[in-house]
PDB file with SEQRES, HELIX, SHEET and CRYST1 records, atoms N, CA, C and O in Angstrom:
SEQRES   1 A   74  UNK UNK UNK UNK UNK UNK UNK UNK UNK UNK UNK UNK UNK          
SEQRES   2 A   74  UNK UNK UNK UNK UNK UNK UNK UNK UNK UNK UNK UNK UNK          
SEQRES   3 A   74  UNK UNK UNK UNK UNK UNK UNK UNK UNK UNK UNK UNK UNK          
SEQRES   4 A   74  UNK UNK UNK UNK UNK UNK UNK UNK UNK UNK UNK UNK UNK          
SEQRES   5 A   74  UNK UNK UNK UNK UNK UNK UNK UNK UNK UNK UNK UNK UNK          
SEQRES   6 A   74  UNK UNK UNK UNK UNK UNK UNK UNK UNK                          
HELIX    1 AA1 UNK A    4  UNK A    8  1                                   5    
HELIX    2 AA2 UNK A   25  UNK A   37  1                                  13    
HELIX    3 AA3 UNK A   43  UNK A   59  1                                  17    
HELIX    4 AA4 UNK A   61  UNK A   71  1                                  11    
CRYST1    1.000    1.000    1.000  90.00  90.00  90.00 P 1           1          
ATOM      1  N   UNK A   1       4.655  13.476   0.948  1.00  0.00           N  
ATOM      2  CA  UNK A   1       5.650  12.558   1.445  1.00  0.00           C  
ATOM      3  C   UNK A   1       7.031  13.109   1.113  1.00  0.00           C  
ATOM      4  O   UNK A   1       7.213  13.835   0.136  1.00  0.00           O  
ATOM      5  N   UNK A   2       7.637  12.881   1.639  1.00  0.00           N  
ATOM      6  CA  UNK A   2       9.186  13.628   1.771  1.00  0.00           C  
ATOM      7  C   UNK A   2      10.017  13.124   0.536  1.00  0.00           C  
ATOM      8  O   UNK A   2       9.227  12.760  -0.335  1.00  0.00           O  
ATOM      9  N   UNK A   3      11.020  13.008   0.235  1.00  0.00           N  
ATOM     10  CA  UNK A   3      11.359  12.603  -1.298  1.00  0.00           C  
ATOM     11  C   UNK A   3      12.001  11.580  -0.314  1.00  0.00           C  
ATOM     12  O   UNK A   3      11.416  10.500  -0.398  1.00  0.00           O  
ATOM     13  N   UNK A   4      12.732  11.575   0.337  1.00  0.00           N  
ATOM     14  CA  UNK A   4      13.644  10.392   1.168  1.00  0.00           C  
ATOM     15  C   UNK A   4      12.823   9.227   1.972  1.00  0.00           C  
ATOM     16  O   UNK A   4      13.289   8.087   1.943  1.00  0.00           O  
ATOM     17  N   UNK A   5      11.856   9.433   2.544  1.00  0.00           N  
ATOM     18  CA  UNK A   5      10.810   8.337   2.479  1.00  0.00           C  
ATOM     19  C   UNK A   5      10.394   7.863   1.098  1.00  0.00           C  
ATOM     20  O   UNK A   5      10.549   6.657   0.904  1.00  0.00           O  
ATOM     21  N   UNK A   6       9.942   8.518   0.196  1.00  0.00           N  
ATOM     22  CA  UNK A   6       9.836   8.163  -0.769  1.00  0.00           C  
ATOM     23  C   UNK A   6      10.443   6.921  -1.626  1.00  0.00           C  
ATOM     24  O   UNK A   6       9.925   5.905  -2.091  1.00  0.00           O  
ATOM     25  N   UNK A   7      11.961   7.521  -1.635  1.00  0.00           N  
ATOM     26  CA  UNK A   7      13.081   7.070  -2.237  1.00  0.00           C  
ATOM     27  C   UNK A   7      13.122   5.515  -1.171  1.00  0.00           C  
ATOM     28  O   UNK A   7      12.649   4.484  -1.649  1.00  0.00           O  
ATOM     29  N   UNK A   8      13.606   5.509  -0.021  1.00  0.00           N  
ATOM     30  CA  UNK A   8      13.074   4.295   0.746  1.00  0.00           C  
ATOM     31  C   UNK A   8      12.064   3.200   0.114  1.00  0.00           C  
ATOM     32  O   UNK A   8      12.335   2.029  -0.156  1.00  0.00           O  
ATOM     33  N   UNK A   9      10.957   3.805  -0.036  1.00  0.00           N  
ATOM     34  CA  UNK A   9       9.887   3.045  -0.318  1.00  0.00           C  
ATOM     35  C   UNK A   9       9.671   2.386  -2.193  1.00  0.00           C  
ATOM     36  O   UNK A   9       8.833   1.670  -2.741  1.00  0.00           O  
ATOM     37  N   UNK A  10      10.869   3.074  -2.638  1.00  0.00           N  
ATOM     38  CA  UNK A  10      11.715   2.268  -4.009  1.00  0.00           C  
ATOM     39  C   UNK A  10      12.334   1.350  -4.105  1.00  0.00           C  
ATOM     40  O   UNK A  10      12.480   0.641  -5.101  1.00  0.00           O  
ATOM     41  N   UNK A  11      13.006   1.186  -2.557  1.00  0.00           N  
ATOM     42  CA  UNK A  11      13.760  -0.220  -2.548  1.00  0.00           C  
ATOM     43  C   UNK A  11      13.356  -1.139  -2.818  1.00  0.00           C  
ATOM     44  O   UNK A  11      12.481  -1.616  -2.095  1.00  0.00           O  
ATOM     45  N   UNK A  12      13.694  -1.685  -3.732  1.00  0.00           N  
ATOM     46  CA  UNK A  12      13.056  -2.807  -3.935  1.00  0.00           C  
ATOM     47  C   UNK A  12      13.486  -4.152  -3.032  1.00  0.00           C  
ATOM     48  O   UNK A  12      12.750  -5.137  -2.962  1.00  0.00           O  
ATOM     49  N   UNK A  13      15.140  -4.030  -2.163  1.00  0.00           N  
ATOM     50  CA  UNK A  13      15.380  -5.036  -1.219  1.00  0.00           C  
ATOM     51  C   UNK A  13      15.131  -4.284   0.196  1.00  0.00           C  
ATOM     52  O   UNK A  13      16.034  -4.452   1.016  1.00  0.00           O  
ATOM     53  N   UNK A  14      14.077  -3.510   0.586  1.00  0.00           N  
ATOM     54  CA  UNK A  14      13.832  -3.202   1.766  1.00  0.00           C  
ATOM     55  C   UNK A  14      13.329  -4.538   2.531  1.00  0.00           C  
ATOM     56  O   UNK A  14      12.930  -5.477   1.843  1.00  0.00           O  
ATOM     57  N   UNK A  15      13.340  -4.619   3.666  1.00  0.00           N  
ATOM     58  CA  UNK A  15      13.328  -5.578   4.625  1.00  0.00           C  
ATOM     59  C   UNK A  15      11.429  -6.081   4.801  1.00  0.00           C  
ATOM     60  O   UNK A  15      10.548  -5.240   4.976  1.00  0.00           O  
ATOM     61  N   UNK A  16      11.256  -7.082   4.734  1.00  0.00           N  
ATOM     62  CA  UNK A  16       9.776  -7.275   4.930  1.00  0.00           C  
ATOM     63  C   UNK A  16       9.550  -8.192   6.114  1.00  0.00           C  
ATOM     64  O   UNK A  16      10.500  -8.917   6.406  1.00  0.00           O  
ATOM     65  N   UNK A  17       8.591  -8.267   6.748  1.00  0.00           N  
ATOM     66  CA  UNK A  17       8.107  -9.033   7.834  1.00  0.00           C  
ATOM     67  C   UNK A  17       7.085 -10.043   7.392  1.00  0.00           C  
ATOM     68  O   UNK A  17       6.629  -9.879   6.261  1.00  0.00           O  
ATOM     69  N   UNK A  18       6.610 -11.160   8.171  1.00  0.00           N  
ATOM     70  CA  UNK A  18       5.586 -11.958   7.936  1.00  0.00           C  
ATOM     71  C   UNK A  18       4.463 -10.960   8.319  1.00  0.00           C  
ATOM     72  O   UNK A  18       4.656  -9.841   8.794  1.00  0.00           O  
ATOM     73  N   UNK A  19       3.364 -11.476   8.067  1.00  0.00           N  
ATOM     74  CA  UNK A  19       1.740 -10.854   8.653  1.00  0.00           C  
ATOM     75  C   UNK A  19       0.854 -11.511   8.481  1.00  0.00           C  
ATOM     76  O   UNK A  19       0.484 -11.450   7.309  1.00  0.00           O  
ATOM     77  N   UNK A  20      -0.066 -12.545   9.449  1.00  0.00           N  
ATOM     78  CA  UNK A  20      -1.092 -13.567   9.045  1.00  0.00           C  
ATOM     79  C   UNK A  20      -2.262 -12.730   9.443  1.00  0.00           C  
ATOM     80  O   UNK A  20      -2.519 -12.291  10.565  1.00  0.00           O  
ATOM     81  N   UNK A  21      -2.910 -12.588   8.355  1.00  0.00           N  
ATOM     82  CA  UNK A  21      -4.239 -11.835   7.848  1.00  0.00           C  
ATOM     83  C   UNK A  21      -5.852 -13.419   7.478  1.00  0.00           C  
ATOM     84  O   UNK A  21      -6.214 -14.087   6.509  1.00  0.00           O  
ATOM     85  N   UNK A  22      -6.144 -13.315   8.522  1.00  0.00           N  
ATOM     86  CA  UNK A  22      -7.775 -14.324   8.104  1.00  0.00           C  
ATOM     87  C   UNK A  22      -8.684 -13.119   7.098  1.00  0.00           C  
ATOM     88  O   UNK A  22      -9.228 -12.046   7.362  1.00  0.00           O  
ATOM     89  N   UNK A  23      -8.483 -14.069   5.632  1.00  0.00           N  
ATOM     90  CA  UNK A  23      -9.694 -13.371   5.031  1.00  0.00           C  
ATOM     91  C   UNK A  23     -10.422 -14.903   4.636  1.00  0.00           C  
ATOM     92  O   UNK A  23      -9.978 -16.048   4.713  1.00  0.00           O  
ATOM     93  N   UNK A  24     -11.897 -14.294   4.128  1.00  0.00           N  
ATOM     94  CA  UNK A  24     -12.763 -15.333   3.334  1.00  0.00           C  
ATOM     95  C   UNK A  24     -11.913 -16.143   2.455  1.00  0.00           C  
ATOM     96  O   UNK A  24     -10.953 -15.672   1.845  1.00  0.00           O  
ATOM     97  N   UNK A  25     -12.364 -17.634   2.391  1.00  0.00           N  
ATOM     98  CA  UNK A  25     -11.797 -18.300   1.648  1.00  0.00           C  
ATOM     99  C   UNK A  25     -11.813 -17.776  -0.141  1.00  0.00           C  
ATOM    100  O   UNK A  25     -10.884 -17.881  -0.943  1.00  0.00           O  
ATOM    101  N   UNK A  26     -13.413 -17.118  -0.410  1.00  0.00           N  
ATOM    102  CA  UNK A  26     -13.532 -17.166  -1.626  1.00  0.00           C  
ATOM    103  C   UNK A  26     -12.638 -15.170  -2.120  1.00  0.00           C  
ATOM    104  O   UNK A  26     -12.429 -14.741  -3.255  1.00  0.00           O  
ATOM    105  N   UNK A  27     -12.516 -14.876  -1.561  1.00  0.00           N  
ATOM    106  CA  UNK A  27     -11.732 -13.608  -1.441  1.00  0.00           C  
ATOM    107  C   UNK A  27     -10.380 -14.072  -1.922  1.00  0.00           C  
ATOM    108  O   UNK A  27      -9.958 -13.530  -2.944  1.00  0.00           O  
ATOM    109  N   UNK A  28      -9.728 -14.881  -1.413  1.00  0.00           N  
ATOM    110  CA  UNK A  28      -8.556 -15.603  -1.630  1.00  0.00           C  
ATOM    111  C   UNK A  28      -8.550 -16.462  -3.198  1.00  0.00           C  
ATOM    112  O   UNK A  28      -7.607 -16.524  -3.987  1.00  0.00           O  
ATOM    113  N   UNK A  29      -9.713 -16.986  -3.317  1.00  0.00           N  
ATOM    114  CA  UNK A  29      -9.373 -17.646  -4.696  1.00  0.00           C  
ATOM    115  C   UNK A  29      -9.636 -16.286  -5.950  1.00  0.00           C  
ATOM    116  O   UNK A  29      -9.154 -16.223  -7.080  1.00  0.00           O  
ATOM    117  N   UNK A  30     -10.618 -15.246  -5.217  1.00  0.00           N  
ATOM    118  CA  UNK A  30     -10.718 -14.116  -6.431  1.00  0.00           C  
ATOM    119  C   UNK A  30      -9.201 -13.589  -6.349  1.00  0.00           C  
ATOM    120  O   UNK A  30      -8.843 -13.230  -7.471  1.00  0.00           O  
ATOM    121  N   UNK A  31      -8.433 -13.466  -5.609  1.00  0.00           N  
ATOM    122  CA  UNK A  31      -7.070 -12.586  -5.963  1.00  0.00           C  
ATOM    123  C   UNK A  31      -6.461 -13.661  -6.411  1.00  0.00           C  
ATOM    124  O   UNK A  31      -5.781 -13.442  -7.413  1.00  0.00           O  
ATOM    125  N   UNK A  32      -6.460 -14.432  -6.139  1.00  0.00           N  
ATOM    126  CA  UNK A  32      -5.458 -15.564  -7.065  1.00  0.00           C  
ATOM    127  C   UNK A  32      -5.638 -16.423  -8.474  1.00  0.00           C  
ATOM    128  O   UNK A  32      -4.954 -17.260  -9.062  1.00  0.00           O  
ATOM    129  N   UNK A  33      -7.328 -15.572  -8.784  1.00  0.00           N  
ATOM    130  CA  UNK A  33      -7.437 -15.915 -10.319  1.00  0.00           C  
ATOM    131  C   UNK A  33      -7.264 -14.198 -10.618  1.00  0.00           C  
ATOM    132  O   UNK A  33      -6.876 -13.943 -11.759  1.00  0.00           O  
ATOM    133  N   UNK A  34      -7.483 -13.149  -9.820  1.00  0.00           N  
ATOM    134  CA  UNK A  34      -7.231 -11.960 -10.724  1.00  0.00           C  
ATOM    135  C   UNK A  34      -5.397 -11.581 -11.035  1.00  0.00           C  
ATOM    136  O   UNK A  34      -4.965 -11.128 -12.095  1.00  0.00           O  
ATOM    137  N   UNK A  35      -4.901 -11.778 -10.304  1.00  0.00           N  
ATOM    138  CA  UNK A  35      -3.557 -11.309  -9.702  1.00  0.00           C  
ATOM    139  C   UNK A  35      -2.218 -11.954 -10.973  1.00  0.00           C  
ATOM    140  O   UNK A  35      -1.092 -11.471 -10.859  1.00  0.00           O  
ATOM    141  N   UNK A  36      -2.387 -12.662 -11.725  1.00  0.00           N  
ATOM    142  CA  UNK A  36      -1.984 -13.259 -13.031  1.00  0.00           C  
ATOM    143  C   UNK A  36      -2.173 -12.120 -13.997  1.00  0.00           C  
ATOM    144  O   UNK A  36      -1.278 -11.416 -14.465  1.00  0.00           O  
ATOM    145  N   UNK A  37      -3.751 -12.022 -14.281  1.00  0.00           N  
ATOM    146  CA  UNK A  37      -4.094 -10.978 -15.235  1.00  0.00           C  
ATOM    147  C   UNK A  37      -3.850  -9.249 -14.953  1.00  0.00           C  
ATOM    148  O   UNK A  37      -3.990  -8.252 -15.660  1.00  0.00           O  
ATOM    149  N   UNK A  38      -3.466  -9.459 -13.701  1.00  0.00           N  
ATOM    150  CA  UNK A  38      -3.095  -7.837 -13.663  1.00  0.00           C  
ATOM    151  C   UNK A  38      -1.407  -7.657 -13.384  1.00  0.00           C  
ATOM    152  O   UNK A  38      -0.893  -6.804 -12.659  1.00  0.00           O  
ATOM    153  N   UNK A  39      -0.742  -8.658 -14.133  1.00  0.00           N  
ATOM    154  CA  UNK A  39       0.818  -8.949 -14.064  1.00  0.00           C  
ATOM    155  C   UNK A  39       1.413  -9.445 -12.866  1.00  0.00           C  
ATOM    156  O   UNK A  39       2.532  -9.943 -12.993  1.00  0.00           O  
ATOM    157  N   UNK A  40       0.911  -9.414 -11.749  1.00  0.00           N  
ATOM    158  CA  UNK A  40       1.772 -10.102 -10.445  1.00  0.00           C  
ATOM    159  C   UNK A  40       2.100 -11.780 -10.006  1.00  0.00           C  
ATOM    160  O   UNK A  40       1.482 -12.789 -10.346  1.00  0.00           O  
ATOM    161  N   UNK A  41       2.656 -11.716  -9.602  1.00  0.00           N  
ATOM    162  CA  UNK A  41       3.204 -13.601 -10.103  1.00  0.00           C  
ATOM    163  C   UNK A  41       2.380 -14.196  -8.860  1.00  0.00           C  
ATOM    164  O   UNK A  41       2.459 -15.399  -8.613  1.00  0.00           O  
ATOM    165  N   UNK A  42       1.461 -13.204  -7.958  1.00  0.00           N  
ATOM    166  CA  UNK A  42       0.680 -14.420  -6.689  1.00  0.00           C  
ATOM    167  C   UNK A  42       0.370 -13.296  -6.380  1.00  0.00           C  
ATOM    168  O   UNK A  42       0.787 -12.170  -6.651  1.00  0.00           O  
ATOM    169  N   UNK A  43      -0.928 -13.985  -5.383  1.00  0.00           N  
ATOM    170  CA  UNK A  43      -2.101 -13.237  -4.525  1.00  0.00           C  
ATOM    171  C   UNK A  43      -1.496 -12.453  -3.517  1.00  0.00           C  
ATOM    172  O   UNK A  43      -2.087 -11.524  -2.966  1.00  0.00           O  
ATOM    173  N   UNK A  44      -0.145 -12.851  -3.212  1.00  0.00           N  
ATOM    174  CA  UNK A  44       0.403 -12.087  -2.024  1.00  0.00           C  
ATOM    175  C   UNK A  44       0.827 -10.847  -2.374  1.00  0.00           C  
ATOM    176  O   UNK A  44       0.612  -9.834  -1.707  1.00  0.00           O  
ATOM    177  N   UNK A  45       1.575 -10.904  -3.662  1.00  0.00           N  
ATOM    178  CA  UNK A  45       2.220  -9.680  -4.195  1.00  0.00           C  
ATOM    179  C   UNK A  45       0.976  -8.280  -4.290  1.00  0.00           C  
ATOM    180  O   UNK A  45       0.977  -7.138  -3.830  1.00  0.00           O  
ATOM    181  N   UNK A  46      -0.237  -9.258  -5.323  1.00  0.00           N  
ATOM    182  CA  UNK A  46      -1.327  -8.379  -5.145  1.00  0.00           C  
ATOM    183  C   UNK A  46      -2.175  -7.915  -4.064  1.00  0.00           C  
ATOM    184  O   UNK A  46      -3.046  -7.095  -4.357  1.00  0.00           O  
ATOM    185  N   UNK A  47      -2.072  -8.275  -2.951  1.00  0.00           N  
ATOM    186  CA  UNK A  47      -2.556  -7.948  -2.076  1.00  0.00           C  
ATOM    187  C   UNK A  47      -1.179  -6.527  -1.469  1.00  0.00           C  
ATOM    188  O   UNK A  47      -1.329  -5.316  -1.310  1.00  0.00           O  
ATOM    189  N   UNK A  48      -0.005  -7.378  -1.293  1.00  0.00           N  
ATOM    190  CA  UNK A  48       0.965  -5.520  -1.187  1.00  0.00           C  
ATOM    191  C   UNK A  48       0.441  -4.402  -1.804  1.00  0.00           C  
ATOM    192  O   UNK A  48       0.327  -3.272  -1.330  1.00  0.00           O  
ATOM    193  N   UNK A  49       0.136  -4.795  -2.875  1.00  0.00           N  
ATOM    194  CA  UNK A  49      -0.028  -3.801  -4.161  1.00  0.00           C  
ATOM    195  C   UNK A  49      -0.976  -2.920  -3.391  1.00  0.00           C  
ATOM    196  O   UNK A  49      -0.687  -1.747  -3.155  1.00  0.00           O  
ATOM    197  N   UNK A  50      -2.367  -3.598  -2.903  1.00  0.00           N  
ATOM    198  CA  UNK A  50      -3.609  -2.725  -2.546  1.00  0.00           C  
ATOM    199  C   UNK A  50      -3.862  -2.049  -1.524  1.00  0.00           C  
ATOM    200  O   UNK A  50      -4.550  -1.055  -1.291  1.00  0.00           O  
ATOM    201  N   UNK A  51      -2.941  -3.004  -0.695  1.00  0.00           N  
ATOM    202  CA  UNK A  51      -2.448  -2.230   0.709  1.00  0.00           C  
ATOM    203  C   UNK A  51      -1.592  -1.201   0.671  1.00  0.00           C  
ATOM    204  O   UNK A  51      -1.922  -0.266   1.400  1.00  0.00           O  
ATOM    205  N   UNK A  52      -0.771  -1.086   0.167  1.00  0.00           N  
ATOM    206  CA  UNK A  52       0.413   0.065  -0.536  1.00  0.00           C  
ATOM    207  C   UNK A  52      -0.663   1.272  -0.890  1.00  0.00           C  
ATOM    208  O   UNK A  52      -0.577   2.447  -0.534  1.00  0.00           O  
ATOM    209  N   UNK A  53      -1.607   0.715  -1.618  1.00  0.00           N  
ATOM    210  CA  UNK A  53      -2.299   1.613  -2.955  1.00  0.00           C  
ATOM    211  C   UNK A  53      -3.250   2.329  -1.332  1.00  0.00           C  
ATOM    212  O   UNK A  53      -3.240   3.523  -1.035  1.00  0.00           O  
ATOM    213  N   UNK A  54      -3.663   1.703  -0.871  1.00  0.00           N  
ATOM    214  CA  UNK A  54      -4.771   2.105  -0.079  1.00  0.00           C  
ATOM    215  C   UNK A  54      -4.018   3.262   1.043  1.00  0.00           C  
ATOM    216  O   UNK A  54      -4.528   4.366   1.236  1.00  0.00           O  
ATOM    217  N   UNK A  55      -2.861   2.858   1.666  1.00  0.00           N  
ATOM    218  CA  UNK A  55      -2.034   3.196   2.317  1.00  0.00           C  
ATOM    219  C   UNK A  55      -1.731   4.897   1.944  1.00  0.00           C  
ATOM    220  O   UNK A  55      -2.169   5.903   2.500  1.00  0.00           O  
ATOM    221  N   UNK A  56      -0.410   4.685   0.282  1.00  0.00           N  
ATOM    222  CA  UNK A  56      -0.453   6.060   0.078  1.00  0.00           C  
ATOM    223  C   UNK A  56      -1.400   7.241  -0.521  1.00  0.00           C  
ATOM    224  O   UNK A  56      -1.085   8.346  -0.962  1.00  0.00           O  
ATOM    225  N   UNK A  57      -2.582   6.661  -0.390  1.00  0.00           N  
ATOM    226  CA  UNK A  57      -3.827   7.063  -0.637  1.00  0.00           C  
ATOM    227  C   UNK A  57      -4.340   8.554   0.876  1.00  0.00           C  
ATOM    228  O   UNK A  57      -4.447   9.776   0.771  1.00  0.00           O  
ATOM    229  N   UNK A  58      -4.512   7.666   2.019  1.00  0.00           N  
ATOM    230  CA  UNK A  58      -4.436   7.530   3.375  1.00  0.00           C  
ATOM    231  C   UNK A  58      -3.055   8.737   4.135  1.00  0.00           C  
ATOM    232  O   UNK A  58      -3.144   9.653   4.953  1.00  0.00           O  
ATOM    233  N   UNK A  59      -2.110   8.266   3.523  1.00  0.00           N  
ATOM    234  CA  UNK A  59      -1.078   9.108   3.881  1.00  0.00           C  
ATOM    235  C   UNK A  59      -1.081  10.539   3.492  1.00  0.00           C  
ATOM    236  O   UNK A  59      -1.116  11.454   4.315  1.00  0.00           O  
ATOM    237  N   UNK A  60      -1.037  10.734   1.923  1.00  0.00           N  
ATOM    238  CA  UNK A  60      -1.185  11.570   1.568  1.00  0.00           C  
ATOM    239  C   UNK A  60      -2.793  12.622   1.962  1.00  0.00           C  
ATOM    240  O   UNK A  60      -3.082  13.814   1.852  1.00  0.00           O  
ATOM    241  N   UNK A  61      -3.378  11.608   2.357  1.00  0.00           N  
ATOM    242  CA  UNK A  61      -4.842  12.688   2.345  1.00  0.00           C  
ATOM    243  C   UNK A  61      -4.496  13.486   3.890  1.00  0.00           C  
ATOM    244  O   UNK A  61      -4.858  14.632   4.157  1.00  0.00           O  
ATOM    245  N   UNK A  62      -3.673  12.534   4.851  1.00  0.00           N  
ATOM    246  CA  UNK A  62      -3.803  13.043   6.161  1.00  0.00           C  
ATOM    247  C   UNK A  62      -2.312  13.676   6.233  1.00  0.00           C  
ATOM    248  O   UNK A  62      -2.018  13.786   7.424  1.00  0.00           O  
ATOM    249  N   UNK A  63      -1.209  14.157   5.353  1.00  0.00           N  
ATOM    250  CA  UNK A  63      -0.417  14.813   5.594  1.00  0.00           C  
ATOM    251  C   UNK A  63      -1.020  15.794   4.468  1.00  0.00           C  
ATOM    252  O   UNK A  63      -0.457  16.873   4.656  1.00  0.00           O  
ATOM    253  N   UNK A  64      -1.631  15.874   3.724  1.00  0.00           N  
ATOM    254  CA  UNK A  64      -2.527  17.213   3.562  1.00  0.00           C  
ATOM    255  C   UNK A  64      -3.372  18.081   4.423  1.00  0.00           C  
ATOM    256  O   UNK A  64      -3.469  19.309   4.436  1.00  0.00           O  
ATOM    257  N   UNK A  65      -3.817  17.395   4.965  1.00  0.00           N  
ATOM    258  CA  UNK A  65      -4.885  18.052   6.008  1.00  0.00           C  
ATOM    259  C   UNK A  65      -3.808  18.785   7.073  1.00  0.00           C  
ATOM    260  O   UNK A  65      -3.942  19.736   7.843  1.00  0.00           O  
ATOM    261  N   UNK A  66      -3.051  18.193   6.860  1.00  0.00           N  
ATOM    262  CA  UNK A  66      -1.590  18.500   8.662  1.00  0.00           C  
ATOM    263  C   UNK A  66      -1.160  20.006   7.944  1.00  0.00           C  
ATOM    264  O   UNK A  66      -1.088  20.989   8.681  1.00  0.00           O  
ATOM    265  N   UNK A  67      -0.857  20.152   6.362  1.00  0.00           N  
ATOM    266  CA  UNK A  67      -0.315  21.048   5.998  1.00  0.00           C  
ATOM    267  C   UNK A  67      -1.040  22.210   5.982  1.00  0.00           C  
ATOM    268  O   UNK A  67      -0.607  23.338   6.218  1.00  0.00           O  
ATOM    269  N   UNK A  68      -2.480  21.804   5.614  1.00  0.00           N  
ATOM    270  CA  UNK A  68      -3.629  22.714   5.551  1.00  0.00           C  
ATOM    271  C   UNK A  68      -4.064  23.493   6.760  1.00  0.00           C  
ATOM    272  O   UNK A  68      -4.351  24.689   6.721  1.00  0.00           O  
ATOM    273  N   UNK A  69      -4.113  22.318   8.438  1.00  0.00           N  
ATOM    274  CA  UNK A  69      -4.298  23.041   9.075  1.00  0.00           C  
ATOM    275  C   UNK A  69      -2.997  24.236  10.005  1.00  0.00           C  
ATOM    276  O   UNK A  69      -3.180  25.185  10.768  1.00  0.00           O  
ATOM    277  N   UNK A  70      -1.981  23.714   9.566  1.00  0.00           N  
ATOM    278  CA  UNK A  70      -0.915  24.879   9.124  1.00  0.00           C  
ATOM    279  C   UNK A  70      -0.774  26.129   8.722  1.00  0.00           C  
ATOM    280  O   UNK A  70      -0.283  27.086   9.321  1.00  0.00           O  
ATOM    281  N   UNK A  71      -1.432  26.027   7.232  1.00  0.00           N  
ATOM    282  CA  UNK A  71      -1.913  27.337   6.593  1.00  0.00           C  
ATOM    283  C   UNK A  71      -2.833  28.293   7.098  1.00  0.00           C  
ATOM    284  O   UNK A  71      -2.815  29.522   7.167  1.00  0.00           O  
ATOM    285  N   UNK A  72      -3.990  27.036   7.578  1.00  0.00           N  
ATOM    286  CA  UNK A  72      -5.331  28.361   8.200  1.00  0.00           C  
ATOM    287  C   UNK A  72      -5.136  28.290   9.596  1.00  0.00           C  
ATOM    288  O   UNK A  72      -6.188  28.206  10.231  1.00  0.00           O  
ATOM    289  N   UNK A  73      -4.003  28.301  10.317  1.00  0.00           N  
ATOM    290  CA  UNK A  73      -3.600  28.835  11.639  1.00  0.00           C  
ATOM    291  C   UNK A  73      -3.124  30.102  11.769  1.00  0.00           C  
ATOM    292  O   UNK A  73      -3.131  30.854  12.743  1.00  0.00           O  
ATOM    293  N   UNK A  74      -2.536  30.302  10.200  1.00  0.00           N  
ATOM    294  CA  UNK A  74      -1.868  31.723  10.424  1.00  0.00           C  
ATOM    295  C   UNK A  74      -2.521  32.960  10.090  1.00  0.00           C  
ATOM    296  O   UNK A  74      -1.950  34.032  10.287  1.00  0.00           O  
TER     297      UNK A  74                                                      
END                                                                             
């Protein structure tokens, strides 16, 4: 990831949107009894968290592969 995306994705007042997501009801009460004990003040925050987590997970694996097939082109 570029350091300036990066740096972006530090903001902490970057701009956010709504997003209505249907999950299981009981899915919803597990993040909102775990999401206390792993420091976040609500289920919503923890749910950013995993999506984020899952995300630059995802990113990074597929701007590796972009760089890789880069390398063994030449």
């Amino acid at each position: 990831m570029k350091i300036e995306t990066l740096r972006k994705r530090l903001d902490k007042d970057r701009p956010m949107t709504s997003v209505t997501i249907r999950m299981p009801e009981d899915v919803i009460e597990d993040l909102k009894r775990i999401a206390p004990k792993l420091g976040f003040s609500g289920y919503q925050p923890l749910i950013r968290a995993y999506v984020g987590q899952g995300l630059r997970e995802d990113l990074e694996r597929f701007e590796n592969d972009a760089v890789t097939e880069l390398i063994n082109s030449k």
